[in-house]
Backbone as CSV, one residue per row, in Angstrom:
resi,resn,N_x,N_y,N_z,CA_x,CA_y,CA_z,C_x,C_y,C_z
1,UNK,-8.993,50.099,76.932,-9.252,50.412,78.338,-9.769,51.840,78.463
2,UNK,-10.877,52.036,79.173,-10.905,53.546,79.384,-10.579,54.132,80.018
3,UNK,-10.568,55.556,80.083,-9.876,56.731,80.628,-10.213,56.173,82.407
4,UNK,-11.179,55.590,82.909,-11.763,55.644,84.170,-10.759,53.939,85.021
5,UNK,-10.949,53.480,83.884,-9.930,52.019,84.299,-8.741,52.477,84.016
6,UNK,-8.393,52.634,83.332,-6.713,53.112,83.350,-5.882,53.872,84.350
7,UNK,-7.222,54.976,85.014,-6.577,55.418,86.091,-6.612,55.120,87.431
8,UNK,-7.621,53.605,87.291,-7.539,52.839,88.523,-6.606,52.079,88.612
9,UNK,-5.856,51.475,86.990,-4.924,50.416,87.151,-4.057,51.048,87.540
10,UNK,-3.609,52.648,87.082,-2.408,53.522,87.605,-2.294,53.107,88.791
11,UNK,-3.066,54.021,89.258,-3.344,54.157,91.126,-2.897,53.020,91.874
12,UNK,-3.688,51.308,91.539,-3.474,50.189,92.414,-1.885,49.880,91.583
13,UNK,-1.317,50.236,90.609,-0.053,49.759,90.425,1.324,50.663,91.164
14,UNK,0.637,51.898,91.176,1.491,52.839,92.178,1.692,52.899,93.569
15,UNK,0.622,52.261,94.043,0.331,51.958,95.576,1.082,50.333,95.734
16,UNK,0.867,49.739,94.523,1.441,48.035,94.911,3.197,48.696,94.942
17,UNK,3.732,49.561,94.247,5.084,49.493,93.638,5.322,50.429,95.354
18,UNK,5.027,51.472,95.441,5.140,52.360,97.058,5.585,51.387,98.317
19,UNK,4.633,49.965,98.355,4.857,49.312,99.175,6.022,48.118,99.203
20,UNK,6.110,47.820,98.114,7.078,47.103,97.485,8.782,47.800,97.607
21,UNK,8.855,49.030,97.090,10.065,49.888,97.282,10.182,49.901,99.120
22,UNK,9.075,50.602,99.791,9.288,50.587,101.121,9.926,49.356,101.871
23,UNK,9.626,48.226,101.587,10.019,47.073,102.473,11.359,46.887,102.097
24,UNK,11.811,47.196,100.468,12.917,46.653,100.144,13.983,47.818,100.473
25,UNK,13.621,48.918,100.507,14.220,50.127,101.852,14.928,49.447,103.045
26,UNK,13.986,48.904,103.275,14.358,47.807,104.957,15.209,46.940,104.562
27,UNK,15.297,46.268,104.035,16.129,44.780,103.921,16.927,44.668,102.873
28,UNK,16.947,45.519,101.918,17.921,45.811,100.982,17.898,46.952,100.153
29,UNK,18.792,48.140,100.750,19.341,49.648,100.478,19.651,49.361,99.212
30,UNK,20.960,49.082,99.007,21.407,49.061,97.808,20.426,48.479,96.633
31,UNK,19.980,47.297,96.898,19.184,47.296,95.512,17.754,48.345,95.498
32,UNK,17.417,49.072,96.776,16.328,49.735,96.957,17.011,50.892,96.094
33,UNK,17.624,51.446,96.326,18.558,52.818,95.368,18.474,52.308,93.993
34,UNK,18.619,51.560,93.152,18.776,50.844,91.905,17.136,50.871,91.688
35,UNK,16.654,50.139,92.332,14.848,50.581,91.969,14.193,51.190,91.953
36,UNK,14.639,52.160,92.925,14.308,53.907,92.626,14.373,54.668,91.493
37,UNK,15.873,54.056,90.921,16.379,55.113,90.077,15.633,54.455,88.666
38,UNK,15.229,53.183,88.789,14.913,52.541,87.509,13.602,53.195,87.328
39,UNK,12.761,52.860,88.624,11.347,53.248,88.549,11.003,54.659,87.558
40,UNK,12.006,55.547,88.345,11.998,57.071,88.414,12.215,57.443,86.383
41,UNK,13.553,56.372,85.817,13.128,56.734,84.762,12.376,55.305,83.269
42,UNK,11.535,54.754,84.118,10.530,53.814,83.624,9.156,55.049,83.541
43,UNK,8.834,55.407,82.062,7.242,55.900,82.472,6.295,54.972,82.788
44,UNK,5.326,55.419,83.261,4.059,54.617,83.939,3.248,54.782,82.887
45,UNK,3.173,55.577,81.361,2.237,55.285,80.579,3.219,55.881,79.315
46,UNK,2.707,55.110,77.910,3.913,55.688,77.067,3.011,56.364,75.921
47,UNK,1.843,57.106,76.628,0.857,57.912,75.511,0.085,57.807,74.637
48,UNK,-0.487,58.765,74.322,-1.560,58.219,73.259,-0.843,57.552,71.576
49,UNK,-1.825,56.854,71.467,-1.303,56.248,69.713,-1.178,57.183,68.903
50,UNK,-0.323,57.047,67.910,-0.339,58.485,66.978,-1.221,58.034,65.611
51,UNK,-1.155,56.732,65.409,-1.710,56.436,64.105,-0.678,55.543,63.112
52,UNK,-0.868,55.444,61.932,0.102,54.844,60.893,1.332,55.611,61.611
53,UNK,2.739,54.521,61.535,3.662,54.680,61.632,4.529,55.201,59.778
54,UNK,5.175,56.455,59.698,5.277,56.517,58.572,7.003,56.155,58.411
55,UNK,7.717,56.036,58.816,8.674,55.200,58.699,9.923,55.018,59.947
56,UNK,10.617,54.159,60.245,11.470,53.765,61.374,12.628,54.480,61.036
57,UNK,13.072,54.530,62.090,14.292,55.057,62.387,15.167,54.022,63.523
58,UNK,16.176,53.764,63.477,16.946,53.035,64.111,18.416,53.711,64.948
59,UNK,17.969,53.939,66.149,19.109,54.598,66.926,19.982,53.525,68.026
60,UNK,20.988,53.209,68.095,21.046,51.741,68.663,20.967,50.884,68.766
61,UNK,20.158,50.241,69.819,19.442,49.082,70.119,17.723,49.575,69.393
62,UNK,18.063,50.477,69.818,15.754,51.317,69.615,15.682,51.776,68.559
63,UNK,14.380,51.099,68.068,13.435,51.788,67.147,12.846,52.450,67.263
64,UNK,12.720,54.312,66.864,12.223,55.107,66.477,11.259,54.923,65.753
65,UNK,9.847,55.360,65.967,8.865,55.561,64.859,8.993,57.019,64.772
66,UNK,8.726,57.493,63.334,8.319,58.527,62.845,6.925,58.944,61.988
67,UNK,6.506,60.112,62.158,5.254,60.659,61.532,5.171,61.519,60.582
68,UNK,5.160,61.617,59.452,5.897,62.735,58.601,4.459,63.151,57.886
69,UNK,4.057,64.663,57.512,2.928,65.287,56.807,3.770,66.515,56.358
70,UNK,3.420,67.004,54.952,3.956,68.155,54.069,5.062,67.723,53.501
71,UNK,4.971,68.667,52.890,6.293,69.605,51.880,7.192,70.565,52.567
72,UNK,8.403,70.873,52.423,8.896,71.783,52.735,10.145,71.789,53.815
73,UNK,10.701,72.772,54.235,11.822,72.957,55.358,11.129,71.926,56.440
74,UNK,11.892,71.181,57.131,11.471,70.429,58.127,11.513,71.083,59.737
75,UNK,10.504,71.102,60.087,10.228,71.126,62.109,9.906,69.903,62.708
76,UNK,10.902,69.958,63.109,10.434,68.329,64.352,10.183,68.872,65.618
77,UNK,9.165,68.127,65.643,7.913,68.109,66.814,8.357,67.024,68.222
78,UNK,8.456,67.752,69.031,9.248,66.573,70.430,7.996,66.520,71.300
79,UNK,7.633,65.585,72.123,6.811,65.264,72.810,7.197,65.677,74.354
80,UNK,6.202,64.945,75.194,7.070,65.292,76.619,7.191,63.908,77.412
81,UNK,7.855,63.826,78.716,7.511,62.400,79.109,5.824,61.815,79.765
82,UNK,5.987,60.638,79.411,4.711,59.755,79.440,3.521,60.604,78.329
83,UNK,3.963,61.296,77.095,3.386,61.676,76.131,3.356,60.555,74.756
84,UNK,3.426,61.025,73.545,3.440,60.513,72.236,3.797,62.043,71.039
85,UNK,3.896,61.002,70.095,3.720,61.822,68.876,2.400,62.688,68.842
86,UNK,1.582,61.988,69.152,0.371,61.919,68.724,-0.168,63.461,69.861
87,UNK,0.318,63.902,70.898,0.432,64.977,71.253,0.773,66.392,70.586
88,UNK,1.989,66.050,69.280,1.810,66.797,68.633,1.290,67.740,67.531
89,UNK,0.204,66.286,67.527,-0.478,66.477,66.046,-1.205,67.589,65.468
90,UNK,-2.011,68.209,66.753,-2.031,69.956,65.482,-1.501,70.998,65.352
91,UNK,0.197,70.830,66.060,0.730,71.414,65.596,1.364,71.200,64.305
92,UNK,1.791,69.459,64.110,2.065,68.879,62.889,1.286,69.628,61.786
93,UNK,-0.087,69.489,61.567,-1.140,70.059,60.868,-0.901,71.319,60.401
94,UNK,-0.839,72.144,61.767,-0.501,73.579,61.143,0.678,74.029,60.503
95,UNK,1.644,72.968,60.778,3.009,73.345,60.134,3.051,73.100,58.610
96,UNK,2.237,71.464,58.252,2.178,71.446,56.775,1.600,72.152,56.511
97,UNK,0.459,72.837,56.580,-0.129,73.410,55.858,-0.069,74.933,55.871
98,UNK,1.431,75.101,56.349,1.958,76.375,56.403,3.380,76.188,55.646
99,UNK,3.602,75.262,54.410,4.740,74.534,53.801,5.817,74.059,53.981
100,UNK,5.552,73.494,55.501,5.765,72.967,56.171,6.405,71.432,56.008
101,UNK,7.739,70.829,56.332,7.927,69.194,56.522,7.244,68.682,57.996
102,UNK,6.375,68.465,58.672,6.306,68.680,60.227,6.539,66.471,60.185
103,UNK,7.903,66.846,61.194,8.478,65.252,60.835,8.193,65.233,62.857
104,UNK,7.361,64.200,63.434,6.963,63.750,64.764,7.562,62.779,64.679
105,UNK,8.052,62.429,66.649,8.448,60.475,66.497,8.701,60.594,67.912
106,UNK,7.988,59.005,68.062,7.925,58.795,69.437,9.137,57.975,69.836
107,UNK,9.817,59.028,71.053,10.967,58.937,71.557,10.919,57.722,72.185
108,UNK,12.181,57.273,72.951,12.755,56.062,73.445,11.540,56.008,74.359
109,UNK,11.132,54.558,74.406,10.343,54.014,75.540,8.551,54.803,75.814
110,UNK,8.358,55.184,75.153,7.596,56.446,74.395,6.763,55.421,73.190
111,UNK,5.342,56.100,73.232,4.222,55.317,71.913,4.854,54.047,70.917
112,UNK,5.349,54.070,70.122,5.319,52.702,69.408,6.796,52.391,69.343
113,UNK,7.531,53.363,69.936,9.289,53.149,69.790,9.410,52.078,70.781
114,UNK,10.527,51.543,70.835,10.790,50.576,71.549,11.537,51.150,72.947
115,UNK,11.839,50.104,73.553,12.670,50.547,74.607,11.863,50.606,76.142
116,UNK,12.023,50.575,77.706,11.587,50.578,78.598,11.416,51.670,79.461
117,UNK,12.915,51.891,79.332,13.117,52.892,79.897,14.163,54.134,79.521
118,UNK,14.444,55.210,79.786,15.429,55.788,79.352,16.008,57.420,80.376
119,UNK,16.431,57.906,79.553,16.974,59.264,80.489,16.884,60.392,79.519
120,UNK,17.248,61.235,79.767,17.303,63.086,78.954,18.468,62.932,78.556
121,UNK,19.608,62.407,78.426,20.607,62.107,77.416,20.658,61.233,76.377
122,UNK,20.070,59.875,76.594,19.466,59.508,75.437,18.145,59.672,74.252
123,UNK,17.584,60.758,75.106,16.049,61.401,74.527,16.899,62.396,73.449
124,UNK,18.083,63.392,73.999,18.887,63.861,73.447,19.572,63.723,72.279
125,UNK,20.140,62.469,72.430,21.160,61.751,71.296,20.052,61.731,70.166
126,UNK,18.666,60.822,70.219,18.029,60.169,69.707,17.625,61.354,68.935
127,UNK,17.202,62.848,68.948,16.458,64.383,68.786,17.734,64.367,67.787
128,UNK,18.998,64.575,68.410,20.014,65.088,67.148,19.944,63.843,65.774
129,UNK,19.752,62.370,66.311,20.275,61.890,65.510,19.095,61.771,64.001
130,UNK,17.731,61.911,64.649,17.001,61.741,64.088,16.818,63.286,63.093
131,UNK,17.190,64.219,63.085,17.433,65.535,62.470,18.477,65.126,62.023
132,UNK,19.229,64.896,62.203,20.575,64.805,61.599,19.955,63.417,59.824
133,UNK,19.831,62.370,60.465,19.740,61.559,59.021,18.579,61.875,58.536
134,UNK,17.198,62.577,58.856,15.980,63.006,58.121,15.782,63.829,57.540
135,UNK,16.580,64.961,58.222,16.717,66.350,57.276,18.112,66.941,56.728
136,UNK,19.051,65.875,56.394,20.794,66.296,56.000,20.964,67.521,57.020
137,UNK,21.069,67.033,58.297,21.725,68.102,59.304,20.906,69.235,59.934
138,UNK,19.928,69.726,58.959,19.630,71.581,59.506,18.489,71.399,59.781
139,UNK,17.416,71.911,60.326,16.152,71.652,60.646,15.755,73.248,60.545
140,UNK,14.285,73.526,60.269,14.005,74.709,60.488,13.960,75.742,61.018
141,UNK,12.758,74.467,62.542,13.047,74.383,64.069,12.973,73.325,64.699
142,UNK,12.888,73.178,66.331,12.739,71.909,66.350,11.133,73.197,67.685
143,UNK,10.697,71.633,67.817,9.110,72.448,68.539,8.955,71.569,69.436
144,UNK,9.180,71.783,70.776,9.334,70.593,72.039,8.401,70.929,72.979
145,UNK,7.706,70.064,73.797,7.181,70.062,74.943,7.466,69.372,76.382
146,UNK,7.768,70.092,77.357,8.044,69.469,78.743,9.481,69.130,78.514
147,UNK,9.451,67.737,78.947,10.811,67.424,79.402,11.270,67.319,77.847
148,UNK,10.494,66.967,76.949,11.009,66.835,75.121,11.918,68.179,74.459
149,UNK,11.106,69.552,75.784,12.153,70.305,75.624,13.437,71.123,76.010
150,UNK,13.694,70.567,77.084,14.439,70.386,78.404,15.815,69.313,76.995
151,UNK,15.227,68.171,76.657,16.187,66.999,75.803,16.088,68.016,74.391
152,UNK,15.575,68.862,73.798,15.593,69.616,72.627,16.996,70.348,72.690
153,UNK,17.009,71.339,73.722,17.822,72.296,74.006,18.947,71.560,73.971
154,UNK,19.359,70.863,75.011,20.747,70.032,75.241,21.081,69.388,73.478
155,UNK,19.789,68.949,72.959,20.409,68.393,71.710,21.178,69.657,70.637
156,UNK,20.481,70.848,70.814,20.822,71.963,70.278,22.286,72.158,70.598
157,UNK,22.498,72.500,72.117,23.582,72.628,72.504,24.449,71.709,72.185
158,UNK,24.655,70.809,71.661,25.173,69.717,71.437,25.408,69.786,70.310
159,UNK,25.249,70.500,69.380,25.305,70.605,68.095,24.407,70.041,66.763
160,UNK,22.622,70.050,67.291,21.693,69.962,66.377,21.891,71.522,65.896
161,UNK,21.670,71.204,64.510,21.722,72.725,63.194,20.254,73.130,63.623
162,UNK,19.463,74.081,63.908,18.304,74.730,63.668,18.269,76.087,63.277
163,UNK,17.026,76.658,62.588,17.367,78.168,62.766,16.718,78.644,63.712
164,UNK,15.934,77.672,64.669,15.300,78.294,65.986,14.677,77.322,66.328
165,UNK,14.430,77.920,68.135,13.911,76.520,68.575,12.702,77.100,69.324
166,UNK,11.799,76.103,69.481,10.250,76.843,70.982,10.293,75.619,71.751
167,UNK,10.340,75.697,73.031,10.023,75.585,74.078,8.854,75.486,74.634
168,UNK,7.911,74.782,75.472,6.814,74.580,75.751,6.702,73.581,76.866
169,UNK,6.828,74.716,78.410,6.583,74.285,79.336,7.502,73.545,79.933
170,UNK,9.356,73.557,79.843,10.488,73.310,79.645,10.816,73.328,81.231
171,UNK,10.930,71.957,81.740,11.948,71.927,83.113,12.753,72.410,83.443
172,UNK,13.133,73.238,84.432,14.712,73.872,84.018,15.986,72.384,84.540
173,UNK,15.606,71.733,85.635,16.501,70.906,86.132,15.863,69.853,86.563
174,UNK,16.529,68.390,86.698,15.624,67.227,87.544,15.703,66.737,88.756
175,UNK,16.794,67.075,89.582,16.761,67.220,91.047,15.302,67.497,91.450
176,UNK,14.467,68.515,91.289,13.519,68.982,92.109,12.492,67.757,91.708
177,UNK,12.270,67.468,90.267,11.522,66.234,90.256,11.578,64.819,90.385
178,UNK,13.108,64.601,90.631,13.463,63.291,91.549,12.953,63.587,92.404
179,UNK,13.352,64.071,93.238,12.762,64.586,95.006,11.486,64.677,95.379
180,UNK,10.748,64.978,94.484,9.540,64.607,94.288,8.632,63.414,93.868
181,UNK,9.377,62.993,93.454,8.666,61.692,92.873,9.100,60.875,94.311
182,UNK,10.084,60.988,94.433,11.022,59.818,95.295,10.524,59.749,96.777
183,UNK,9.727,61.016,96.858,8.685,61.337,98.157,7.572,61.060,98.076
184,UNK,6.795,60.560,96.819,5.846,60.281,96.646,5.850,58.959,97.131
185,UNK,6.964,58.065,96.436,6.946,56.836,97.036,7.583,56.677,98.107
186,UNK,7.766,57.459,99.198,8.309,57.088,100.600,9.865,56.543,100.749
187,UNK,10.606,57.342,99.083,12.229,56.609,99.618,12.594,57.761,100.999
188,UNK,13.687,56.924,101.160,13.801,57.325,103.030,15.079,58.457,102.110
189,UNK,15.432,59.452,102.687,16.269,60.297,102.513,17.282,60.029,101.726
190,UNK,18.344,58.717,102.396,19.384,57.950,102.362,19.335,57.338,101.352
191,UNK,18.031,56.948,100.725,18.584,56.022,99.357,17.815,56.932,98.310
192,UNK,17.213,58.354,98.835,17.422,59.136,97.578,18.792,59.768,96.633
193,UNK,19.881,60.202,98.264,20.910,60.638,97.389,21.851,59.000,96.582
194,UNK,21.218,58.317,97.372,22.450,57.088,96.504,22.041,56.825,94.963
195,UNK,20.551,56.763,95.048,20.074,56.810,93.573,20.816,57.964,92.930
196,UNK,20.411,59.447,93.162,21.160,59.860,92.480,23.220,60.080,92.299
197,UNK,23.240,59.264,92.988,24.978,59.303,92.872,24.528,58.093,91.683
198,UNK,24.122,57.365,91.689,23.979,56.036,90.872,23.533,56.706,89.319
199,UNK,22.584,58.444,89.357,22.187,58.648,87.808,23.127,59.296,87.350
200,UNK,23.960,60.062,88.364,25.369,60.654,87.959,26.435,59.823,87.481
201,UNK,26.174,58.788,88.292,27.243,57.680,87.366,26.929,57.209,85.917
202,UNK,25.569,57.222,85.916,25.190,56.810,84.376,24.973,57.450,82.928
203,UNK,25.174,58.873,83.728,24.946,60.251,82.318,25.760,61.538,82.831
204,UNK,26.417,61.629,84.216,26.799,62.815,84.433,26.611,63.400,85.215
205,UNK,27.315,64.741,85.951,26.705,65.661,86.575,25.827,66.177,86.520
206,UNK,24.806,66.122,87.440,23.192,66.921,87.445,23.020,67.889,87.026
207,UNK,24.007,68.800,87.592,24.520,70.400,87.112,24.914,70.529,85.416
208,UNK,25.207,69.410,84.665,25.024,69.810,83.406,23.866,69.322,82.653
209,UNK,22.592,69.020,83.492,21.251,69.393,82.899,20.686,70.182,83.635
210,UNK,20.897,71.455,83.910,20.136,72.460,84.036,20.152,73.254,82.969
211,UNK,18.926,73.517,82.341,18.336,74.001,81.321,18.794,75.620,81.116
212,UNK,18.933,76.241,82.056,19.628,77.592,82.196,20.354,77.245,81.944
213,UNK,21.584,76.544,82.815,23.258,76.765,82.279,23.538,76.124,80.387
214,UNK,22.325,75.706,80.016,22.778,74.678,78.722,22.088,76.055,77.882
215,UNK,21.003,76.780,78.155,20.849,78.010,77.677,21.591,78.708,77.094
216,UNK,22.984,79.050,77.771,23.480,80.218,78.302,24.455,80.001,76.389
217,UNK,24.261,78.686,76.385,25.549,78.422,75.487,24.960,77.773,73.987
218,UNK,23.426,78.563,73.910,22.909,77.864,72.585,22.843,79.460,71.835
219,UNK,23.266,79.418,70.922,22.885,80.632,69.879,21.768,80.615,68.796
220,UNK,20.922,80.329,68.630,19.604,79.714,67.855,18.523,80.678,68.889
221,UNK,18.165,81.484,67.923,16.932,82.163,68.514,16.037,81.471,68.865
222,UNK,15.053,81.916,70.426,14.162,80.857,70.913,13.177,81.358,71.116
223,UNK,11.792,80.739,71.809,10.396,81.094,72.060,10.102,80.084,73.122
224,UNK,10.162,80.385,74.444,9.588,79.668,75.162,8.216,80.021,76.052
225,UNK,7.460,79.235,75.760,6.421,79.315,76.273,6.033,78.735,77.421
226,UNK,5.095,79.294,78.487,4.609,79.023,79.487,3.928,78.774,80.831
227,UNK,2.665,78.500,80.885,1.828,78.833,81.503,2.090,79.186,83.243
228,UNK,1.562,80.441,83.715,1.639,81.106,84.915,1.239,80.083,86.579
229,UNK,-0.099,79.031,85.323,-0.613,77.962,86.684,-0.152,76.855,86.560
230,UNK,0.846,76.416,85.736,1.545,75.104,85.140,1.762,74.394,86.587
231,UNK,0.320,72.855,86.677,1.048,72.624,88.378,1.739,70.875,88.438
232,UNK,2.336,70.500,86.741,3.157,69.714,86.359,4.858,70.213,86.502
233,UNK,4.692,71.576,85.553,6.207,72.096,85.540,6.261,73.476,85.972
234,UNK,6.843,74.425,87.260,6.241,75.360,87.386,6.742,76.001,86.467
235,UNK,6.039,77.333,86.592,6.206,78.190,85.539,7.646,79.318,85.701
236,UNK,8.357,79.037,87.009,9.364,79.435,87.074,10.724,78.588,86.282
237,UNK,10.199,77.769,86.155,11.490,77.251,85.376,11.774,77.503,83.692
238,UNK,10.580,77.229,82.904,10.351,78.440,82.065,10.986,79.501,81.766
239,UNK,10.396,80.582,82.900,11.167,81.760,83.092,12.543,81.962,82.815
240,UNK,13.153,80.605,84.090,13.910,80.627,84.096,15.412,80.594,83.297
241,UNK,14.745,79.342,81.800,15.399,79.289,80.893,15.359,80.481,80.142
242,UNK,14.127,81.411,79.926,14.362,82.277,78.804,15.049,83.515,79.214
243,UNK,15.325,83.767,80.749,16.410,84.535,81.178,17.875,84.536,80.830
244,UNK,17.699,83.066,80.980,19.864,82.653,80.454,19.709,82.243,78.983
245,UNK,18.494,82.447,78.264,18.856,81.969,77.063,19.015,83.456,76.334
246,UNK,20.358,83.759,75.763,20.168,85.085,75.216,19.802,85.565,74.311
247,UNK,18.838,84.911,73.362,18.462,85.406,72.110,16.483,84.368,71.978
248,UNK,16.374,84.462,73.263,15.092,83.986,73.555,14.080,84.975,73.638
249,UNK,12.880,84.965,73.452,12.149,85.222,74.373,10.789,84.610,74.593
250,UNK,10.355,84.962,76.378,8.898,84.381,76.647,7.809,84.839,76.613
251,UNK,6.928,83.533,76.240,5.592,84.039,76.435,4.958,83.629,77.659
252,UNK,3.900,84.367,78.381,3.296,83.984,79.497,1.592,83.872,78.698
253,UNK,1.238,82.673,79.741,-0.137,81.974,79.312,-0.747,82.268,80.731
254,UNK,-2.279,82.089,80.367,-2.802,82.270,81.552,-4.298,81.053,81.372
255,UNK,-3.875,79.842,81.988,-5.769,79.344,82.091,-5.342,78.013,81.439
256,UNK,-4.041,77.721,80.786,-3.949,76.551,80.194,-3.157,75.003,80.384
257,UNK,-2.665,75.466,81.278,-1.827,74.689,82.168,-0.814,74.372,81.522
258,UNK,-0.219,72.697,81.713,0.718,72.102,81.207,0.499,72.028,79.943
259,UNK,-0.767,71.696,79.930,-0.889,70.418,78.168,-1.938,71.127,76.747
260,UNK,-2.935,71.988,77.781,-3.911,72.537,76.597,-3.720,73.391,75.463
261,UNK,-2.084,74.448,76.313,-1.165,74.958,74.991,-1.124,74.384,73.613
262,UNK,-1.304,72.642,73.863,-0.792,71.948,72.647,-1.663,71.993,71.780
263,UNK,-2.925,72.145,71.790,-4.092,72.357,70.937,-4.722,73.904,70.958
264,UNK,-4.225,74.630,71.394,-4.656,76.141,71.502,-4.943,76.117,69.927
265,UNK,-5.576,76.838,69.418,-5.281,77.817,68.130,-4.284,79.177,68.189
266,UNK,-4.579,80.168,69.633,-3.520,80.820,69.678,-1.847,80.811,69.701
267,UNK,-1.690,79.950,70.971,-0.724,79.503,71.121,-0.252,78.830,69.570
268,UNK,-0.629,77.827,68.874,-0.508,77.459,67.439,0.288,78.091,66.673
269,UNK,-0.558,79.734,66.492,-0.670,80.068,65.291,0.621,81.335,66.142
270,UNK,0.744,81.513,66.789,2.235,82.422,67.134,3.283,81.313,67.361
271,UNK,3.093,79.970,67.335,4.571,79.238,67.202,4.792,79.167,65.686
272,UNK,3.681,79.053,64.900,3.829,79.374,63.630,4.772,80.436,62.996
273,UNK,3.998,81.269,63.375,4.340,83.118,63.012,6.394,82.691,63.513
274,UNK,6.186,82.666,64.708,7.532,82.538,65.216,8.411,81.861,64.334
275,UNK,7.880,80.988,64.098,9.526,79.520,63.043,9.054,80.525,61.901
276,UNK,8.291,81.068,61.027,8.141,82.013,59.702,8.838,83.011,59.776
277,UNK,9.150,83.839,60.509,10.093,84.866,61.061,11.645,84.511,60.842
278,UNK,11.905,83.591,61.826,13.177,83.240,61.784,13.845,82.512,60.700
279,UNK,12.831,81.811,60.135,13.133,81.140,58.470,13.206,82.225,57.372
280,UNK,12.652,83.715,57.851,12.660,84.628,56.943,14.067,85.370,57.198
281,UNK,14.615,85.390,58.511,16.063,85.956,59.210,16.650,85.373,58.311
282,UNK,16.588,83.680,58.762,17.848,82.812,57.985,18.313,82.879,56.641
283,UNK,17.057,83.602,55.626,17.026,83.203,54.444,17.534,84.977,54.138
284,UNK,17.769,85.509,54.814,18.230,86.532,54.584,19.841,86.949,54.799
285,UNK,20.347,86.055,55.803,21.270,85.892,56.237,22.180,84.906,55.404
286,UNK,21.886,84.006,54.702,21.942,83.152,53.501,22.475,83.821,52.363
287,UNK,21.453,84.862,51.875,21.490,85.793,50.749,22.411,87.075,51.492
288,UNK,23.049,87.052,52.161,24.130,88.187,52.272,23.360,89.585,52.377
289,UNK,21.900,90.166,52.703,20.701,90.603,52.431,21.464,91.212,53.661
């Protein structure tokens, strides 16, 4: 399908689903709250193809695909939502060939993994578990984008081993983008908060995914990056994390938005420099140095 049909089928499937949620607003709340909340975490596209699948991973019910290129200490590469692996790929590139393991995989419900739908706690689980049995526990870094790194951090905090992590274009919280979405499709006020009493029932207090407060409590030196005109994720939230993260710091972009970071050469080659640094800390810290 091309780029020009695909975003017509978007459009007439977003406008059929708008009208569909609206009526069932009217005549049935409760299951209208339940379809909200499903919609909200169903993506509408699950990204570009990455290519040969280089081997599965099995978390649950879902199959994990993975992408593996190089030799060396391993960085796993996180995507963002309605992304792929295949988003990460020159950074993958630059990592092997900087001796590099650069291990990619498309998350739950996401390019060739299975699954429909999912949330930032199971994007989470799936980040630790997949570091955990691919690389015996420790990872180099892990290298996330968008909401992949919003689910990076929490996996950190949670007790993924890294010797550092980057950030790239990182949500601080999802309240503001429920509310947004949920206005896009015309939910009426009333069955926005029930949806979310309904996502709190299913993963938790909202307040323990805010990306600041999960900051505050990761010790793994960080690099978050993020563009000034970002008009997907603003660029205050960003900010925001590398304020409460205490052994962070940010970079500000100018001209690249959400996504073009991912293929920069600049941007690239200082996330590079960055995980080389801190692999040079660790290995010093190792040696009693």
């Amino acid at each position: 399908m091309s780029k020009s049909a695909k975003k017509i089928w978007l459009t007439a499937r977003f406008l059929a689903t708008r009208v569909w949620l609206q009526t069932l607003a009217r005549v049935a709340p409760a299951r209208h709250e339940r379809a909200l909340l499903r919609l909200w975490l169903t993506p509408m596209s699950r990204g570009r193809p990455s290519g040969p699948v280089s081997h599965w991973h099995w978390t649950g019910e879902e199959r994990v695909a993975l992408y593996e290129e190089g030799e060396g200490p391993t960085v796993l590469l996180v995507h963002g939502w309605e992304g792929s692996a295949a988003d990460m790929r020159e950074l993958a590139t630059a990592f092997a060939q900087n001796g590099y393991r650069a291990l990619r995989l498309d998350l739950p419900a996401h390019g060739a993994s299975t699954g429909r739908w999912t949330t930032i706690v199971h994007w989470a689980r799936t980040i630790r578990d997949v570091a955990d049995r691919s690389a015996n526990g420790h990872i180099a870094s892990i290298v996330a984008h968008s909401l992949g790194g919003a689910a990076s951090l929490l996996a950190v905090r949670n007790g993924l081993k890294t010797d550092c992590a980057v950030l790239l274009a990182p949500p601080r919280e999802p309240r503001s983008f429920f509310m947004e979405f949920s206005r896009a499709v015309g939910a009426p006020d009333e069955r926005r908060d029930g949806a979310l009493r309904a996502f709190e029932e299913m993963v938790g207090p909202l307040d323990d995914f805010d990306a600041g407060a999960v900051a505050k409590g990761v010790e793994a030196p960080g690099l978050v990056i993020h563009d000034r005109g970002d008009r997907q994720v603003p660029y205050e939230h960003g900010h925001g994390i590398a304020d409460a993260w205490p052994t962070a710091e940010l970079v500000t972009l100018e001209g690249l938005g959400h996504r073009r970071m991912l293929t920069s050469t600049g941007v690239i080659d200082r996330v590079v420099r960055f995980v080389d640094a801190r692999r040079y800390d660790a290995s010093l810290r190792a040696s009693g140095a």
